[in-house]
C-alpha positions in Angstrom: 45.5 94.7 34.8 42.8 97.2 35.5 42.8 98.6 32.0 42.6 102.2 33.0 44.6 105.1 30.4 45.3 108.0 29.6 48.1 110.5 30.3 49.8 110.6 33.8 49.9 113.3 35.5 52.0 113.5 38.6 53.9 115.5 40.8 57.0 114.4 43.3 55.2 112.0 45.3 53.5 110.3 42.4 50.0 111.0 41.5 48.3 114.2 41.5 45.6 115.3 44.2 42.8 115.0 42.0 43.7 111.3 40.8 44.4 110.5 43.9 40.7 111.2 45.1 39.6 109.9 41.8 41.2 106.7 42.6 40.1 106.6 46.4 36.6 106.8 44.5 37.3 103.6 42.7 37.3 102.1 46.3 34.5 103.1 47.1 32.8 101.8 43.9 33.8 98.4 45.0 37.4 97.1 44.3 40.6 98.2 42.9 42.3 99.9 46.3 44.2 102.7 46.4 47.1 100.9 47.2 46.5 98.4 44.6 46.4 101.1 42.5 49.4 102.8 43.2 51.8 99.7 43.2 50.3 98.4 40.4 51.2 101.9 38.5 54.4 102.5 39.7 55.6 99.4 38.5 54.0 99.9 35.1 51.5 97.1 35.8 48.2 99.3 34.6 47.9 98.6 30.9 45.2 97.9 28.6 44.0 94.2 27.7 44.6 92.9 24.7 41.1 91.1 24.7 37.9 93.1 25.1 35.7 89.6 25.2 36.0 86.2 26.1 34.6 83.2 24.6 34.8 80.2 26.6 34.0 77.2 25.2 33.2 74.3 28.1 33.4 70.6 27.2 31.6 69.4 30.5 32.2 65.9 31.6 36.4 65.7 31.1 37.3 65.9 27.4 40.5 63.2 27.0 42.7 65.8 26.5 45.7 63.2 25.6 43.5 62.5 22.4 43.0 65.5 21.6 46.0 68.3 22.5 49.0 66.3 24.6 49.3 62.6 22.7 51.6 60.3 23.8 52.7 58.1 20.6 56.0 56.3 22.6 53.6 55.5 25.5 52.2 51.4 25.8 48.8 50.4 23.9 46.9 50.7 27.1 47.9 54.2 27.6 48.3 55.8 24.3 45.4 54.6 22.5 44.3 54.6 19.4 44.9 57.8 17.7 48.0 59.4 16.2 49.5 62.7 16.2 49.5 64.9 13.0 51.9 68.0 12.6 50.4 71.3 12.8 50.8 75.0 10.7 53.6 75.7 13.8 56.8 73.3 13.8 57.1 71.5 16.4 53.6 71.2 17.3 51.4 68.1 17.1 47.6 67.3 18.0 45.3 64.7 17.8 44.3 63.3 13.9 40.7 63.7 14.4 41.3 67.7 14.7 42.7 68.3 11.5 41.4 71.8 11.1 42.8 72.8 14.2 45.7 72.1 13.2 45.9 75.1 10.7 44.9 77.3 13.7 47.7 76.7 16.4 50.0 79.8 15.2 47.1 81.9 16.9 46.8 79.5 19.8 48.6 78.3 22.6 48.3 74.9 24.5 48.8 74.5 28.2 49.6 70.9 29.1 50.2 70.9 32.7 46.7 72.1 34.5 46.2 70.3 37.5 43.5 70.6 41.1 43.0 68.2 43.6 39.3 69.5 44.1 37.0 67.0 43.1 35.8 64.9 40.1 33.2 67.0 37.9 33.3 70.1 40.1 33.1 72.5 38.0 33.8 75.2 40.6 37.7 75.7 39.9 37.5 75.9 36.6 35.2 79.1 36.3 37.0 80.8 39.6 40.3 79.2 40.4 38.8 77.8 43.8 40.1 74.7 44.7 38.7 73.4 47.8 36.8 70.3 47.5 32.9 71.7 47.9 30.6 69.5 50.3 28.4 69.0 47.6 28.7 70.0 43.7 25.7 72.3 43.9 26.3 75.9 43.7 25.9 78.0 46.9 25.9 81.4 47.8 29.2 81.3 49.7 30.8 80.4 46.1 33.1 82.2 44.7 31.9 84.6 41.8 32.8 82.8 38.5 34.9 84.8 35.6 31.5 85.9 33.9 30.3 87.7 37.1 33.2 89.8 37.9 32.9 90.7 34.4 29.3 91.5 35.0 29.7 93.4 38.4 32.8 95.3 37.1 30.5 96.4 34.2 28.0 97.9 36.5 30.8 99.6 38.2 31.4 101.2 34.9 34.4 100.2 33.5 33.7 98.3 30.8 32.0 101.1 29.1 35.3 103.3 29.7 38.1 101.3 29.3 39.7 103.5 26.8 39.2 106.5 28.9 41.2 107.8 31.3 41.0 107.6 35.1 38.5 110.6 35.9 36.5 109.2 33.0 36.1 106.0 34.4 35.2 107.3 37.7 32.3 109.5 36.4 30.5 106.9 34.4 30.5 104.5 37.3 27.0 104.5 37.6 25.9 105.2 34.1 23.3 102.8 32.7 24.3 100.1 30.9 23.6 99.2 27.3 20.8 96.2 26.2 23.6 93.9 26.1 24.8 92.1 29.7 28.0 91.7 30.3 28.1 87.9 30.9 25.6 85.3 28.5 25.6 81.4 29.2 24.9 79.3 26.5 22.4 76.8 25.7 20.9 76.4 29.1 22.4 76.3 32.6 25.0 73.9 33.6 23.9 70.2 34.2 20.7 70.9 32.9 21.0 67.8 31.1 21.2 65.7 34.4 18.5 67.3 36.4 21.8 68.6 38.4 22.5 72.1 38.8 26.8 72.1 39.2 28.3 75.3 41.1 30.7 77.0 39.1 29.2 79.6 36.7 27.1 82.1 39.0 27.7 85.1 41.0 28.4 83.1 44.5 29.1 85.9 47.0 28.5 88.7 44.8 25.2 87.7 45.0 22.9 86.3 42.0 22.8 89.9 40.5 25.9 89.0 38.7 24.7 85.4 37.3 24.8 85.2 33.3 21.7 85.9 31.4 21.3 82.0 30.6 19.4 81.0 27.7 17.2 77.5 27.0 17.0 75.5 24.6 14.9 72.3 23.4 17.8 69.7 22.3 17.1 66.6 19.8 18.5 64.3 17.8 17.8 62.6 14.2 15.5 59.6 14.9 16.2 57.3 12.0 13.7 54.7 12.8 14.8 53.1 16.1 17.0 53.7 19.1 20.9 53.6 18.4 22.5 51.3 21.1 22.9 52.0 24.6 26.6 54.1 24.8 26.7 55.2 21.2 26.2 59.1 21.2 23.6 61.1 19.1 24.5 64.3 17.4 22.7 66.9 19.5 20.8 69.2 17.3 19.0 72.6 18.8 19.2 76.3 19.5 19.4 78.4 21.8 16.4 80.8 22.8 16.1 84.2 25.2 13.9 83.2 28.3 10.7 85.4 27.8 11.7 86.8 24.7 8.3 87.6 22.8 6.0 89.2 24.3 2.4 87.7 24.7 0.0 88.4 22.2 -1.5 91.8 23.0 1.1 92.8 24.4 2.7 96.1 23.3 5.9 97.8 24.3 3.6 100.5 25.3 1.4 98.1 27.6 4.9 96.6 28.9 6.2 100.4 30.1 2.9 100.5 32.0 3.1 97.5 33.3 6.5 98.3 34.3 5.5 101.5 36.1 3.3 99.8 37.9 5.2 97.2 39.4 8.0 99.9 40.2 5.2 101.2 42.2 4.4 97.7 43.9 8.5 97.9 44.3 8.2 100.3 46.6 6.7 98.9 49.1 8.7 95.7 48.9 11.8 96.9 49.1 10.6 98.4 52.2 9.9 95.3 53.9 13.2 93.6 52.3 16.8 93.8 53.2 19.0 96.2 50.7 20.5 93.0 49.2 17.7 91.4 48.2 15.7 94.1 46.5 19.2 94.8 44.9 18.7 91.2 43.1 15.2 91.5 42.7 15.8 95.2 40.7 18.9 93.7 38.6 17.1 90.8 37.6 13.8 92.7 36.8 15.9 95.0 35.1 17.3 92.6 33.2 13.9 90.4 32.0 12.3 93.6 30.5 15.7 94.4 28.8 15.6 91.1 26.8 11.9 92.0 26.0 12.9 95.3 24.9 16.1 94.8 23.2 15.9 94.0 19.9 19.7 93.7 18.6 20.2 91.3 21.4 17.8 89.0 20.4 18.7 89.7 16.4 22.0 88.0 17.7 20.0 84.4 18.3 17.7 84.9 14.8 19.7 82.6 12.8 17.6 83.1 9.9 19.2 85.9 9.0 23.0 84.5 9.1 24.2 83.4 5.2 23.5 79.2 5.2 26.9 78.1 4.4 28.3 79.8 7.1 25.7 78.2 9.7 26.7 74.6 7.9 30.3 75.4 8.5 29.6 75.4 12.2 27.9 72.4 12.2 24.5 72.9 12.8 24.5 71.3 16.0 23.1 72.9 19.4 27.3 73.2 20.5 28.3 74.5 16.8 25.0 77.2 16.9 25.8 78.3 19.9 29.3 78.7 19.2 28.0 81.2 16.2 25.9 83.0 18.4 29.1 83.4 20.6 30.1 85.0 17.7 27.4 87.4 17.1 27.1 88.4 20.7 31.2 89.6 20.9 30.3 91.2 17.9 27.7 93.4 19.9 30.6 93.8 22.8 29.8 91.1 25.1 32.5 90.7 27.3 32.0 87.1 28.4 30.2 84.3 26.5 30.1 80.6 28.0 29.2 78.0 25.3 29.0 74.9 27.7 28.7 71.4 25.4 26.6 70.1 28.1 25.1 66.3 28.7 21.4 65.3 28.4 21.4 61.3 29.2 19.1 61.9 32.0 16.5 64.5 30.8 15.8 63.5 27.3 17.8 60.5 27.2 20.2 61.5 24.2 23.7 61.8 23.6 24.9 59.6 26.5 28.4 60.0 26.6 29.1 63.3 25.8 32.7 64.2 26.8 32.4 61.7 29.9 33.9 58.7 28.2 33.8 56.0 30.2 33.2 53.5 27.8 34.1 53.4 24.0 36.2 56.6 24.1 37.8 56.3 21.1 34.6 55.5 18.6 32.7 58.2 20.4 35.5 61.1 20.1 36.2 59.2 16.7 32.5 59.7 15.3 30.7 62.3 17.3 32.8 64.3 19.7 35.6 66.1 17.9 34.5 66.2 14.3 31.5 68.4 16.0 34.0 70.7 17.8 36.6 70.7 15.0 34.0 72.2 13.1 32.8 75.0 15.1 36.2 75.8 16.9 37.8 76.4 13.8 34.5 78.5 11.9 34.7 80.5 15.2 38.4 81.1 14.5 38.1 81.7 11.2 35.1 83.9 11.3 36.7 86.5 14.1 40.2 86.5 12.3 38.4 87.5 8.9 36.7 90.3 10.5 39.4 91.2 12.7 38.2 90.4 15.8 40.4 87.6 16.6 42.8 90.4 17.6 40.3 91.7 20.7 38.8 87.8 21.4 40.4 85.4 23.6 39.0 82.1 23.4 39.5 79.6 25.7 39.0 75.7 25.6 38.5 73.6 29.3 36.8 71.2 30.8 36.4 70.8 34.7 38.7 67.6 34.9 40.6 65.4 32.2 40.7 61.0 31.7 42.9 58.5 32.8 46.3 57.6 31.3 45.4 53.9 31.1 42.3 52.6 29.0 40.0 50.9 31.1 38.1 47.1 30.2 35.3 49.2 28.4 38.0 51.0 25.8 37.3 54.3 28.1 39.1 56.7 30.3 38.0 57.0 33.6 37.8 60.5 35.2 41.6 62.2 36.2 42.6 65.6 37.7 45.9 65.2 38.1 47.1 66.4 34.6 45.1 67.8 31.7 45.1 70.8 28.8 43.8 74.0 28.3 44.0 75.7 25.1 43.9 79.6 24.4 43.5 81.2 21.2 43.4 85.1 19.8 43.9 88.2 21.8 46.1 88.4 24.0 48.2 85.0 23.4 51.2 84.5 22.0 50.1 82.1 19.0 52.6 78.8 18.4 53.1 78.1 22.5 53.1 75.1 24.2 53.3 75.7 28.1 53.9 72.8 30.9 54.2 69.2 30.2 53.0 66.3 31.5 55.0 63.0 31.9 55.6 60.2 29.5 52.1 58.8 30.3 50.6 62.0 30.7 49.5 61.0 33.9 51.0 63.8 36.1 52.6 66.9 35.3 56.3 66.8 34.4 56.8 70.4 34.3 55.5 74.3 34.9 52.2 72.8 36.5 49.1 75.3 36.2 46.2 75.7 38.5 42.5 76.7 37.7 43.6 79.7 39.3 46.7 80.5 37.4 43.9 79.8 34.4 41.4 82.1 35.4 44.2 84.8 36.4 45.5 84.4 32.6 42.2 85.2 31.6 42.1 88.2 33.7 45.2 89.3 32.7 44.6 88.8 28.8 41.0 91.4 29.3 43.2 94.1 31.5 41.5 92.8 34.8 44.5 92.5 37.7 44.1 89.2 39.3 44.4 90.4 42.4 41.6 92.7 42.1 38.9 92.4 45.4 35.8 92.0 45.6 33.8 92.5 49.0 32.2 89.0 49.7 28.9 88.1 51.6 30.6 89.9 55.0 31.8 92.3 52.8 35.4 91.0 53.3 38.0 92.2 50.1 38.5 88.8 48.2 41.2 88.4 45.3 39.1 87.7 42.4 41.7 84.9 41.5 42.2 83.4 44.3 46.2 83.3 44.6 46.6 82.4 40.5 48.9 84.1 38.5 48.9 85.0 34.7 51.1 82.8 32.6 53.3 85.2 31.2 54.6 83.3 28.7 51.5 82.8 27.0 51.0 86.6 27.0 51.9 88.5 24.1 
């Protein structure tokens, strides 16, 4: 819900006059309803979150989650494959063997074994919104929905981030107070499908317009040449950082010589926005707004100066572009981020490395074996480990997903062919009842067997867990109210 506290104060028809126009401003500001409001209260639905930030972590391409989360020992050769399950710190609870430091994690995590859409191979869409129509192309739009990241954004510039431990009147007052140098919304290493050449829909601000899209950073990936090129289908570990667009400033450039050249493009603003609809100078500004920030700030780019982190603890992330980001993840929460995307993204068509990634078509097992979840092991668990030791684990929710999972059956080339029908998503920290498996799917893990999950009852759990009702509107390009998660509901048993 909404996180929104302090002490009620009502008389016999519920709230007071003055929180009643106080929440008839909220309206105004661009979401949460009266109404909403007041059946949300009197049913004692307007708590605080557990989480105040979200790391997702996004294995693009369709990680073969019956490998990793949901094995199926009893199954035939050609479906179970050729791992085994190992127990876990929780009774009860088995994973995958090639995840063995997960498996002192799952008392602070819970699995969900029974997500499911019918929308399409590799879109990406549902899984950052909880919209399930199959797109006309995979290409994001700006009819999209607005993915998890941007409501957080947009709710931030309504002011509520900044207050959430404030009461209502609070809230209200600072609704248009400037933000801090941090966004509220960073994608890591560099836009979705950059390594394709193919920009997927999924991660952007869709109808809220591109205002709300994540400030996305770049990166230059590589991998260790050792003298000649490995052979075709056996992946490279992906080595890299990521880097703030237009983060140093050309030399001769001051901060004072930036504020002047700022003042005089606010000037040159002027007469633009005069010639341009509301909307788009409103992006323009944002955006602006947000390039000289990055410039400007400099705790937000301390966060991606790994030079200054202790060694050992970058090594115990891997030191890979998926593991540093994951660390940076880190850092940025740290700094009150609320939402950090750390896609482990594929880049067999721009730079020619790494050419399975978690789309494993061929040789699934060697690749997950070798490559795939050793890397992730690592950094899932240092993330895991570094937030619990500091405490943060307690106001993080992390989230594992990919768009899609793999076939039950093994095809000829010892791969898993791209599935929808039944996959996992795994939770972790604040917010989530650690231990918890939710949903199952059948004997071949083919379909679900029980307590199937959509994206959107996904995303809605993620809502839930950061105090955000999932039926919270937003005005869409005809400024229409639109429930943020599209029909999902929370999975209250995976709420503690």
């Amino acid at each position: 819900m909404l996180t929104m506290l302090g002490s009620p104060r009502r008389c016999c028809d519920g709230l007071t006059r003055r929180e009643t126009v106080k929440a008839g401003a909220l309206s105004a500001l661009g979401g949460f309803g009266l109404p909403q409001f007041l059946r949300a209260d009197e049913a004692g639905q307007v708590v605080p979150g557990k989480a105040k930030s979200v790391i997702l972590l996004y294995l693009l391409g369709g990680a073969a989650t019956q490998d990793m989360w949901d094995l199926k020992p009893e199954a035939p050769p050609e479906i179970r494959g050729e791992f085994k399950p190992i127990d876990t710190n929780v009774p009860g609870i088995q994973i995958g063997e090639h995840l063995p430091l997960a498996a002192n994690w799952m008392h602070k995590a819970a699995i969900v074994r029974s997500v499911n859409h019918k929308a399409g191979c590799h879109n990406c869409l549902p899984s950052y919104c909880g919209w399930e129509l199959p797109p006309t192309n995979q290409h994001p739009t700006d009819n999209d929905a607005p993915s998890m990241g941007s409501v957080c954004e947009y709710l931030k510039g309504q002011g509520y981030f900044q207050n959430e431990r404030r009461g209502l009147p609070e809230i209200v007052a600072a609704a248009s107070a400037a933000g801090d140098d941090f966004p509220a919304y960073l994608y890591m290493p560099t836009w979705l499908g950059w390594g394709q050449a193919f920009r997927r829909a999924g991660p952007y601000g869709g109808f809220l317009g591109k205002k709300y899209d994540a400030l996305t950073t770049e990166c230059e990936p590589f991998w260790d040449k050792v003298g000649h090129q490995p052979l075709p289908g056996t992946p490279q570990i992906v080595r890299g950082q990521p880097v703030l667009p237009n983060s140093v400033l050309q030399e001769g450039i001051t901060i004072d010589r930036l504020n002047l050249r700022r003042s005089l493009l606010d000037q040159l603003d002027d007469e633009v926005r005069r010639a341009e609809s509301l909307s788009t100078a409103a992006n323009y500004d944002r955006a602006q707004q947000k390039a000289f920030g990055i410039l400007t700030s400099s705790k937000l780019r301390a966060c991606f100066d790994l030079a200054t982190e202790n060694p050992a603890v970058v090594d115990r992330y891997g030191r890979t572009l998926f593991g540093n980001s994951t660390l940076i993840a880190r850092r940025l929460v740290e700094h009150g981020v609320k939402f950090v995307n750390v896609t482990w993204d594929l880049f067999w068509d721009r730079i020619k490395i790494d050419y399975d990634a978690w789309d494993t078509h061929q040789r699934n097992f060697s690749i997950l074996k070798t490559n795939k979840l050793p890397g992730f092991d690592l950094a899932f668990t240092a993330l895991l480990e570094d937030l619990d030791r500091t405490g943060l684990l307690d106001e993080t929710l992390v989230v594992v997903m990919s768009e899609m999972g793999r076939t039950p059956r093994i095809n000829a080339n010892a791969g898993r062919d791209h599935w929808t029908f039944c996959y996992s998503t795994v939770f972790a920290g604040a917010g989530i009842r650690g231990g918890t498996v939710y949903g199952a799917s059948d004997a071949q893990s083919a379909y679900v067997k029980t307590n199937p999950v959509s994206t959107a009852d996904i995303c809605a759990t993620i809502y839930t867990a950061l105090g955000i009702s999932p039926e919270f509107r937003v005005p869409d390009r005809t400024n229409r109210p639109v429930e943020i998660a599209h029909g999902g509901h929370a999975i209250q048993e995976l709420l503690a």
